[in-house]
Structure formats: C-alpha cells, structure tokens
VOGU-3710 file (C-alpha; in Angstrom, 3 decimals, decimal comma):
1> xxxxxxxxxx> 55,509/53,426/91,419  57,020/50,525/88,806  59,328/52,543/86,745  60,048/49,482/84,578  56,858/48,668/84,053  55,659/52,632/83,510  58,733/52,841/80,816  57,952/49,526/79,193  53,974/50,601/78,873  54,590/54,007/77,633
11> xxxxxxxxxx> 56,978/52,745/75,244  54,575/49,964/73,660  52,111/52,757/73,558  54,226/55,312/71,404  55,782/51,917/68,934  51,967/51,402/68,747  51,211/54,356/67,394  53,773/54,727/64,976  53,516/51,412/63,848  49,680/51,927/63,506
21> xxxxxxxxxx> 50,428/55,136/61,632  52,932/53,781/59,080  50,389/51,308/57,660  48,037/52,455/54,947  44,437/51,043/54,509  44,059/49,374/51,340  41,265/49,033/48,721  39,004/51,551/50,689  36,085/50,999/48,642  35,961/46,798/48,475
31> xxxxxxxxxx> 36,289/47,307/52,150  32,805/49,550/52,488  31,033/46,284/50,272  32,498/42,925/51,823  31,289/42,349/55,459  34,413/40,351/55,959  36,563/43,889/56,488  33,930/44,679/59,378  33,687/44,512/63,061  30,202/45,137/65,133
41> xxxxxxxxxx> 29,724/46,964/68,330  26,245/45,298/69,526  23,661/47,582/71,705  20,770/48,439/72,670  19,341/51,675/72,343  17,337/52,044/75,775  20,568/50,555/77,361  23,335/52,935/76,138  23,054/56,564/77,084  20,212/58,288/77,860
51> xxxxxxxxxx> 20,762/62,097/76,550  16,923/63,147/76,471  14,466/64,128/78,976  12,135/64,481/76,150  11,242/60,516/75,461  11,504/59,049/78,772  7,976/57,813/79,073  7,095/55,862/81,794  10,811/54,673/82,226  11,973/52,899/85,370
61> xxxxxxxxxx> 15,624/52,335/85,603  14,910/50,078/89,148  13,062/47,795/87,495  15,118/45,717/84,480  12,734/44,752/82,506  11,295/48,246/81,866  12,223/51,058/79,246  15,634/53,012/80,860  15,239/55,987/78,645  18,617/55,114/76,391
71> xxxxxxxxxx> 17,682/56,837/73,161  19,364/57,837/69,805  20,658/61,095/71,211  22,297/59,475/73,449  24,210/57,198/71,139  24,759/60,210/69,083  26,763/62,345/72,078  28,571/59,534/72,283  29,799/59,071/69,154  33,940/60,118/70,658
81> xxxxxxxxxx> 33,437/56,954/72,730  32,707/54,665/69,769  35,603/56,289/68,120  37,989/55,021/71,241  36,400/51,554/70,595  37,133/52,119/66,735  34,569/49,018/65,360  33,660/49,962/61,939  29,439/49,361/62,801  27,009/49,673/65,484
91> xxxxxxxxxx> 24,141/46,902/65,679  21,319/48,768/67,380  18,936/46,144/68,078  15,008/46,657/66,804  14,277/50,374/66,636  10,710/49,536/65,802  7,945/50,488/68,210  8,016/48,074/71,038  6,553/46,732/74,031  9,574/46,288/75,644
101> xxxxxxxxxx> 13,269/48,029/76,139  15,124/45,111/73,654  12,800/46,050/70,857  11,746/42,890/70,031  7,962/42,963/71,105  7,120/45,045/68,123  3,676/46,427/67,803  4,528/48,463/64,340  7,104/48,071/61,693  5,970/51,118/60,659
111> xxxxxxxxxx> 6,598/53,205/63,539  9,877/54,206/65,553  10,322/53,334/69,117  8,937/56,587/70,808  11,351/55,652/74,250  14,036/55,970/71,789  13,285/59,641/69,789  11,444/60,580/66,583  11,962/59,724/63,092  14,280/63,140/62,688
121> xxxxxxxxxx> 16,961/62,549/66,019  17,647/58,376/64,014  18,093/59,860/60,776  20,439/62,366/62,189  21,933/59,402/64,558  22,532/57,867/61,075  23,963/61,007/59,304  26,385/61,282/62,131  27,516/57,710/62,336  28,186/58,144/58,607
131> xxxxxxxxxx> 29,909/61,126/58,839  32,178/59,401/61,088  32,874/56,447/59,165  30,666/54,218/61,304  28,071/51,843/59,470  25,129/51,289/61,570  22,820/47,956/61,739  19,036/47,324/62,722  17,375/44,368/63,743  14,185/43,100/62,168
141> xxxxxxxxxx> 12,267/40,572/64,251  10,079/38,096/61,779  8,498/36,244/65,099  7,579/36,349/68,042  6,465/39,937/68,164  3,857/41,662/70,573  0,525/39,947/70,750  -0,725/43,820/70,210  0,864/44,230/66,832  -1,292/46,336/64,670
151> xxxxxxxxxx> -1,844/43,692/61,899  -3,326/41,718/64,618  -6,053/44,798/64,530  -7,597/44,313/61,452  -10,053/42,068/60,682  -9,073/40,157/57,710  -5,543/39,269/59,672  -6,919/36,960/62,000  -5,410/33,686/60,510  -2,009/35,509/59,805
161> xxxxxxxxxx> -0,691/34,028/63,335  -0,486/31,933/66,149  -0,167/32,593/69,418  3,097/31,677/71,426  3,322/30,351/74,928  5,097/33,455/76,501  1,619/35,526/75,219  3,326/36,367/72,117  2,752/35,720/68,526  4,501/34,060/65,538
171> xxxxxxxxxx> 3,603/35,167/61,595  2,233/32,116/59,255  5,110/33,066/56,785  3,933/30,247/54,543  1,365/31,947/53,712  1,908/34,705/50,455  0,121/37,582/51,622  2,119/37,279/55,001  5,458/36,896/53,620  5,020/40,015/51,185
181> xxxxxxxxxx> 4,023/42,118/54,085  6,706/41,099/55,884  9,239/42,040/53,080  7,304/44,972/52,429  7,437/46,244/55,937  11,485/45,942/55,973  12,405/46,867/52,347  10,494/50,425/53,030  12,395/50,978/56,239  15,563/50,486/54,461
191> xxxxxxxxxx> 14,059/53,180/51,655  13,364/55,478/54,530  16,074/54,820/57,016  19,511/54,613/55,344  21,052/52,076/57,603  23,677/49,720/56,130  22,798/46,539/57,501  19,634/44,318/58,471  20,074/41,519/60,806  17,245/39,412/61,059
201> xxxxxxxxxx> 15,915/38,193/64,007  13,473/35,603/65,657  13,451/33,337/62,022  11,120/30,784/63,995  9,216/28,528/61,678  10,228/30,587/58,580  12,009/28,504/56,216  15,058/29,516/54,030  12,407/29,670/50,868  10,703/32,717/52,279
211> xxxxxxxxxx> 14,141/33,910/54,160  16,054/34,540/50,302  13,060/36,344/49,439  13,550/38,585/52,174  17,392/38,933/51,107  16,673/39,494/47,842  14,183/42,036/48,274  16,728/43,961/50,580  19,507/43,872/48,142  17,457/45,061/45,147
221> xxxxxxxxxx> 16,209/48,036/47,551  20,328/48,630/48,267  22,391/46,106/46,688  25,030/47,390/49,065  22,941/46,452/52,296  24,619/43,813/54,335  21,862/41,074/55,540  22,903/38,700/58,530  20,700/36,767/61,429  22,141/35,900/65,240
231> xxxxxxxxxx> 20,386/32,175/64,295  21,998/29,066/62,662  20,418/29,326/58,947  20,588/27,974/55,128  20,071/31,176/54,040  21,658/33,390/51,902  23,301/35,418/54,457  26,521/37,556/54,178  27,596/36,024/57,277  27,765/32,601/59,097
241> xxxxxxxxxx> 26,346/32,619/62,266  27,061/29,569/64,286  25,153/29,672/67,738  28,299/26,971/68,888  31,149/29,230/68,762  30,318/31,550/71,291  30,450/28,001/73,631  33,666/27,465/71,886  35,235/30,609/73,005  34,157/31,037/76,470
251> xxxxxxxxxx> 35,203/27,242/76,888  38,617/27,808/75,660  39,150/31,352/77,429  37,302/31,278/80,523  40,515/29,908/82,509  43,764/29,318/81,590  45,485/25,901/80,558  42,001/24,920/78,839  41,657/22,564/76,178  41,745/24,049/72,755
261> xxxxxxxxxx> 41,339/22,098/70,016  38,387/23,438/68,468  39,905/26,508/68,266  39,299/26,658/64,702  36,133/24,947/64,215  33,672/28,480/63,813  35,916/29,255/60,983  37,104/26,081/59,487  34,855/25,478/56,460  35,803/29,415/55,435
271> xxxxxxxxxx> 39,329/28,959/55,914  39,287/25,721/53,296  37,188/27,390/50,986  34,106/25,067/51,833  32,085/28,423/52,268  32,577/31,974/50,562  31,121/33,633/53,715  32,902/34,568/56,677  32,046/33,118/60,532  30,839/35,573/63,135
281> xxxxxxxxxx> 33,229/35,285/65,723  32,079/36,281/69,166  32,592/35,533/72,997  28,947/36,235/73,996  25,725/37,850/72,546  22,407/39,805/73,695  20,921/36,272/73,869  23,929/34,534/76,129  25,461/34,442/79,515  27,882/37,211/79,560
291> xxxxxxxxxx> 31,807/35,953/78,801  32,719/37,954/82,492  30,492/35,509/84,280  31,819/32,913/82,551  35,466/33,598/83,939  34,336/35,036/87,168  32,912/31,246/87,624  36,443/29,974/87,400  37,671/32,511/89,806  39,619/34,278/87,008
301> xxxxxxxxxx> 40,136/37,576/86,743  37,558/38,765/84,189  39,821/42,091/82,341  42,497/39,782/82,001  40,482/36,767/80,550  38,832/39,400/78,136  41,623/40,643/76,882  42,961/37,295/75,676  39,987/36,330/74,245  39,187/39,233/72,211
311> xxxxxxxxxx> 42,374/39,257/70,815  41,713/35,607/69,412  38,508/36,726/68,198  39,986/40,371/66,669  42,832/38,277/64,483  41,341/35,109/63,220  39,686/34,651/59,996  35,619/36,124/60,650  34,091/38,991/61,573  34,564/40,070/64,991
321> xxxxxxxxxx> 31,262/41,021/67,073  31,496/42,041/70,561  28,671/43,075/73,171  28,464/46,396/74,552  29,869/46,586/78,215  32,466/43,704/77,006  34,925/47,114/77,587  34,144/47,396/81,204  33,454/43,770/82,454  29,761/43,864/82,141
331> xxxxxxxxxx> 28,290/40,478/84,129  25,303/38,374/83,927  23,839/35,229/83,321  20,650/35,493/81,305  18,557/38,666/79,638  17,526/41,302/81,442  20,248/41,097/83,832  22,620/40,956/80,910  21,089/43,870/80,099  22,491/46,568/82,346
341> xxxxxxxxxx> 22,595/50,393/81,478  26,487/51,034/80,136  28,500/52,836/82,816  30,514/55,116/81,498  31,818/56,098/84,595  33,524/52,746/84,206  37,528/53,308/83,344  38,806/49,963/81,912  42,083/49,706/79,950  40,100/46,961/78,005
351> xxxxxxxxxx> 38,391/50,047/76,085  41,966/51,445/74,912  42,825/47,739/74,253  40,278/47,174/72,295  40,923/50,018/70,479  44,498/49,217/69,387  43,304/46,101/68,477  40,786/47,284/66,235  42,933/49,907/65,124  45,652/47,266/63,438
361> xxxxxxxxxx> 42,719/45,152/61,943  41,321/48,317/60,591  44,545/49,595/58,809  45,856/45,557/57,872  43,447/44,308/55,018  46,040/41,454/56,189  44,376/40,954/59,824  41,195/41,122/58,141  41,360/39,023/54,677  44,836/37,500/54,602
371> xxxxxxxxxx> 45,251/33,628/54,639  45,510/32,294/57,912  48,013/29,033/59,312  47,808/27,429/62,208  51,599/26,972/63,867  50,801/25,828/66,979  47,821/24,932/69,542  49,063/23,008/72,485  48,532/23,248/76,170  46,794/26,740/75,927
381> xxxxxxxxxx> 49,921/28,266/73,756  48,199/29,695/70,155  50,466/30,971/67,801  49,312/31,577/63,966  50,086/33,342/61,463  48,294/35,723/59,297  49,881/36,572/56,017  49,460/38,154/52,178  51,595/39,422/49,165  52,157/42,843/51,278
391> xxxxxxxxxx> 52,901/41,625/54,816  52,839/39,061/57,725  51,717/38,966/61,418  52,571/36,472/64,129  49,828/36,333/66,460  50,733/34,860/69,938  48,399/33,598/72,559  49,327/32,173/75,792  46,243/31,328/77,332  48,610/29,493/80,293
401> xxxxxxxxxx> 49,545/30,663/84,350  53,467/30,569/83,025  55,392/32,166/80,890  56,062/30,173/77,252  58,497/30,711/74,711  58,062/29,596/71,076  60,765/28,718/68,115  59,821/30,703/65,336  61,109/28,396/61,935  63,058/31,208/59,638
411> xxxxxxxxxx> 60,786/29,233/56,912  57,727/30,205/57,912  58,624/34,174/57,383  61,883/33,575/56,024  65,553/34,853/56,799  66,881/38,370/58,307  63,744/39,002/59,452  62,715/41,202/62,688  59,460/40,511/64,184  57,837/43,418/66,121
421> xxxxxxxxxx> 56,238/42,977/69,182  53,322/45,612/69,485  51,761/45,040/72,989  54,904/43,814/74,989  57,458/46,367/73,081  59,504/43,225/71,943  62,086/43,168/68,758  62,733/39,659/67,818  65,517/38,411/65,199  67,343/35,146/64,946
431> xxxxxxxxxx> 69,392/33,605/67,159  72,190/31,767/66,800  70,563/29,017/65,589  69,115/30,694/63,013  65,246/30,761/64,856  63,324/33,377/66,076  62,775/32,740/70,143  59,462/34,038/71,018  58,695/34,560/74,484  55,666/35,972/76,344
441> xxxxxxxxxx> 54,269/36,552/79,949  51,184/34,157/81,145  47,859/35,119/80,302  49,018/37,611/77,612  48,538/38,529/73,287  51,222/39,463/71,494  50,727/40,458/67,233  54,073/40,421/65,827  54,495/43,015/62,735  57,124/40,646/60,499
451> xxxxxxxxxx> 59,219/43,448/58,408  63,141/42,865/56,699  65,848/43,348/58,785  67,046/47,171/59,097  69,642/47,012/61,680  68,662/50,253/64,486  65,044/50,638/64,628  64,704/54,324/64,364  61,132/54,455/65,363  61,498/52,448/68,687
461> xxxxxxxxxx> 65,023/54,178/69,580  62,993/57,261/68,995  60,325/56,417/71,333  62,168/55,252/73,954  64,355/58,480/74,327  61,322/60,783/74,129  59,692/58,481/76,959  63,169/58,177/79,017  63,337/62,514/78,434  59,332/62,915/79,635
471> xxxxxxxxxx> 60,290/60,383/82,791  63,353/62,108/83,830  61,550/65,497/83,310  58,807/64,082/85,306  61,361/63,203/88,228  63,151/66,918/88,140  60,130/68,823/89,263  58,915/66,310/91,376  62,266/67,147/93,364  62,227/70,856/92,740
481> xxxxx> 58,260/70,985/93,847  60,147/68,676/97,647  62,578/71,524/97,505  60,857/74,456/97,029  57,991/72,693/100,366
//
C-alpha cells in the first residue's frame, strides 16, 4: 500500500469538498435561461439501462444494430448515477418511433418509441429529471428518416420526398406545406412533452430560411426552450456547433507532447466577441470515432488521456458535451460499434473525476461565463486563466511525459496571493522572487482557486489531521485484529 500517495488522495478529496462547499452558485435563475451555464450528458435511450421487461420487443442485444431494450425506466433508476456525473442535461437522442435503436429512422413524429416505454413512463422520466435539477434534451431528425414514415402513406404526400441511397428518405423542405408540417410535428411535441431542449438533427438540404422558422416556432411554443443542431449551420442556434473541434481535441490530447496551437480555435470568435453564442466543446460525438480509440491508437493509456482532455474541455469558454461511456473508456471507431450498452459494472475514477469537475463549473459562474486569457501554450504545457469581479482560477494542463513547472507573474492575480491546488492538494504563494512557482506531474490538470493570503489554511490543516487520525486509526486495529489471530 502507498501511504503517501493514499494520504495525499484522501486529502485532495476532503480540500475538494470543502472548497466545493464554500462557493455559492450565483444568479440561479439567468443560469436555468443561458445555455452557456450548461453541460450535456449525450445518450441513447435503447443503450443506457434497460429496467423493463415490459417493452423489449423483438430486442437482440448480440446483434448491434438491433433494439437492446434501454428504455426510459431505465434512465429513470438511474437517475443517482447522473447525479455522480453532476452535468446539468441529458440529450436523449430521437424518442420518436423508430426503425432503429438510435432513433433516427423515424416512422412517426407523432408517436413514442414503443422499445423505449409509453407516453406516461417519459413524462415521468421528465418529472424526475426535473425534480432533480436535470434539464433533459430530444433530438428531432428533419432528414433522412425511415422510408416507412407515415406521411409517406397518404396519397397526396407522394412528392413531399426523395428517396436516399441508404433506402431512406429526405423531406422537400422547400416546399410550404412540408416545412409547416415539419414545424408542426415538433412544436406539438414540445406542448406535450415538457423537455427543455430540441437539438435538431439530419438538416440535409434544408436551408437556414426554413431552419429560423423552425427556431422561431419553438421559442414562441417555450421561449425558454434551448434549440441547438450536432451540424455546422447559419442558423439561429443557441449554440455553435463546429464539426472541426472534436478533430481539434482528439489531435491535441490523444498523446502527449502534441502540437497545440489551435487550442483555441472552437472558441475563438466567442472569446473576441465576434459571436454572442457559445462553442460546443467536445472530444467525440454519437456520429465520431470514440476519443478512447483515438488514444488507444497511440498506445496511450486511455483514463489518463481522458482525464486531461475533459478537463480542457470542462474549463474553457463553451459548453461542455461529453458522450455517454466517456466515464468508463467506452471504444470504437464508427456507429454501431460506438454504440455499446453502458456497463455499469464498470468502476472508473473518471466518473468521480468528472464529477468534481463538473461540480466546480457548476458552483463558479466564473468557470462557466468568466473572461478567459491565454498565459501559456507551448510544448503541450496549457496554463490559462479564468477570471471575474468575484474570483480567479488558474487552470493548468500538462499534456507532456515530464513533469513542468510554470512562473506565475504576481500581475496576472496580483500580490499576497495563495493559489489552491484542488486535484494535487497544492498551496502555492510567492517565492522569493516575488512569483508564484507552479509545478505539476506529467500527464496531469490542476484548477488553481486564487484567494488573498490568510496565513494557516484552516480548512486544509483541518483535513489533513482528520485524514492523518482515520489512517493511524486504520493502522491500530489492523495490529490489534494480527494480535488478537
């Protein structure tokens, strides 16, 4: 056993917590309106939990392109889980009724996917989520939907589409009476479904005319309703979505010593005020090569490689979104292998990691909205800085195989200042040269908490005598239980 290291990790976790419990959340209700103070957790239904018997029809877990049996139930039982993870919405995918597990061969905007429960278990999904201070997202596929959708039925829809070469079919939504049943078909499930966000999907040859519409409709239905797409658009989006960055990211965090210099290009125009939305910030997607392959190809090891990108991702300027099975190292190169059923027997410390992260960004309108500066980007050693009227964070990266030390200017933060280290335990003040010396193991994240100067830090000194009474405790009746055999 690594007493050091047990001692060192026990007291980061309690200093975690009580730093985590000292900070208040501010301007609670601009938070619930402006995507910008969000984070997504992105699933699938069918490939989350699978809690009822009930609506497994004709499921086949062997076979991955078939239904699993994930449903809302299960989602719902494992609501605790979420809370660990602590992102402030779920993206479900499509719910509508579907030829296939992603949702996205809908046959009926009208109906619920049967595979994943009735009308009743997603409202009560939905009352739950809210309950617990989740927000919860659908998709809403435009194109390429299920040859077999009902509008395809009726007679006097036969020039509404055109068949695509995977035996699918794409809406004419430059025509009127297509583009109002469209919009009408969404805006009622958001009047019957009280979900807080639409993402649409599969935008094909609709143009950013007929995409406002759509926008506008939703946000005179709920003018609260957050409206984003996974595609590069014009739009009127509350989000940027650039299909790039997730290339960025697993570039620049895939291995260590790579090149990062366009660290800052998914978020650059919102950062200069060239945009008043925020970036989507993301290391892979439904649609992408999972971010553990892309590490596993370098022969990295993929928790480690995670954990230093989603930190990037959890403290720059955007809104974080991050796949389910990121927590436990899911693999793959291409959907449906991407895919997999979540296994929760799965014990990562990336789940608690994540959770701490989002913890801080949830509690620090600072992490999420404050101003951001760039202090240094060189040979795989980030460090920024995150700041606002009420506080500032240091945010370390070294995305290197050695350990790197940084020279902290006292103007950047300013004099008699202590910089608290929340990961690695570390208390920094100036040296005798008047900087503050940074220094951090390879391949690690480190958010300093910048507060005055206050001499002893009670909390810490606290914290380390509970965890140095529980250790020596621990050791007594290990030697008394020796004895007694």
């Amino acid at each position: 056993m690594n007493v050091a290291k047990w001692i060192s990790s026990a007291v980061a976790t309690v200093l975690l917590t009580t730093t985590i419990s000292s900070m208040t959340i501010a301007h609670a209700e601009e938070r619930n309106q402006q995507i910008k103070n969000e984070s997504i957790y992105d699933v699938l239904v069918d490939r989350f939990f699978d809690k009822s018997v009930e609506n497994d029809y004709n499921i086949n877990a062997k076979d991955p392109k078939a239904f699993h049996g994930g449903d809302f139930a299960g989602i719902d039982t494992k609501i605790d889980y979420l809370h660990d993870l602590d992102f402030t919405m779920v993206s479900m995918g499509s719910v509508f009724s579907s030829e296939t597990y992603d949702g996205n061969d809908v046959v009926d905007y009208s109906k619920i996917e049967r595979n994943f429960g009735t009308s009743k278990e997603f409202k009560a999904l939905l009352n739950n989520l809210h309950k617990n201070n989740i927000k919860a997202m659908v998709d809403f596929p435009i194109n390429h939907v299920s040859k077999n959708h009902v509008w395809t039925l009726e007679e006097n829809h036969k020039d509404w589409y055109t068949s695509t070469n995977d035996n699918r079919i794409n809406w004419k939504t430059n025509r009127p009476d297509v583009q109002q049943a469209l919009i009408n078909a969404v805006v009622d499930f958001v009047g019957e479904y009280k979900v807080d966000g639409i993402r649409l999907t599969h935008l094909g040859n609709a143009d950013s005319a007929f995409i406002n519409k759509v926008i506008a409709a939703l946000k005179k239905q709920n003018k609260n309703l957050y409206v984003i797409s996974n595609e590069d658009s014009d739009a009127n989006f509350d989000m940027d979505y650039k299909k790039q960055t997730i290339d960025t990211y697993q570039s620049i965090f895939k291995n260590v010593d790579e090149d990062s210099s366009k660290l800052e290009d998914p978020f650059k125009a919102y950062v200069n005020g060239e945009v008043n939305k925020p970036t989507a910030l993301m290391i892979d997607d439904l649609n992408s090569a999972r971010f553990t392959h892309a590490s596993a190809e370098e022969n990295m090891f993929p928790p480690t490689r995670i954990k230093v990108a989603v930190a990037a991702v959890m403290t720059m300027p955007g809104v974080p979104i991050v796949t389910y099975g990121t927590e436990i190292a899911q693999n793959g190169v291409k959907a449906p292998e991407t895919h997999s059923a979540l296994d929760f027997r799965t014990k990562d410390d990336i789940i608690s990691y994540i959770g701490d992260l989002q913890s801080l960004r949830n509690k620090s309108e600072t992490l999420r909205t404050g101003n951001y500066k760039l202090l240094e980007n060189k040979n795989g050693l980030i460090v920024f800085e995150r700041y606002s009227d009420d506080e500032k964070w240091i945010v370390m990266i070294n995305n290197t195989d050695k350990t790197q030390r940084y020279e902290l200017d006292p103007s950047i933060i300013g004099k008699n200042k202590e910089l608290h280290g929340l990961f690695e335990s570390d208390t920094v003040r100036q040296n005798d040269n008047g900087k503050y010396n940074l220094v951090i193991d390879r391949e690690v994240a480190e958010l300093y908490h910048v507060t005055e100067h206050k001499g002893i830090n009670i909390p810490y000194m606290i914290a380390l005598g509970l965890v140095y009474v529980i250790f020596i405790g621990f050791i007594i009746a290990l030697l008394r239980r020796g004895r007694r055999k």
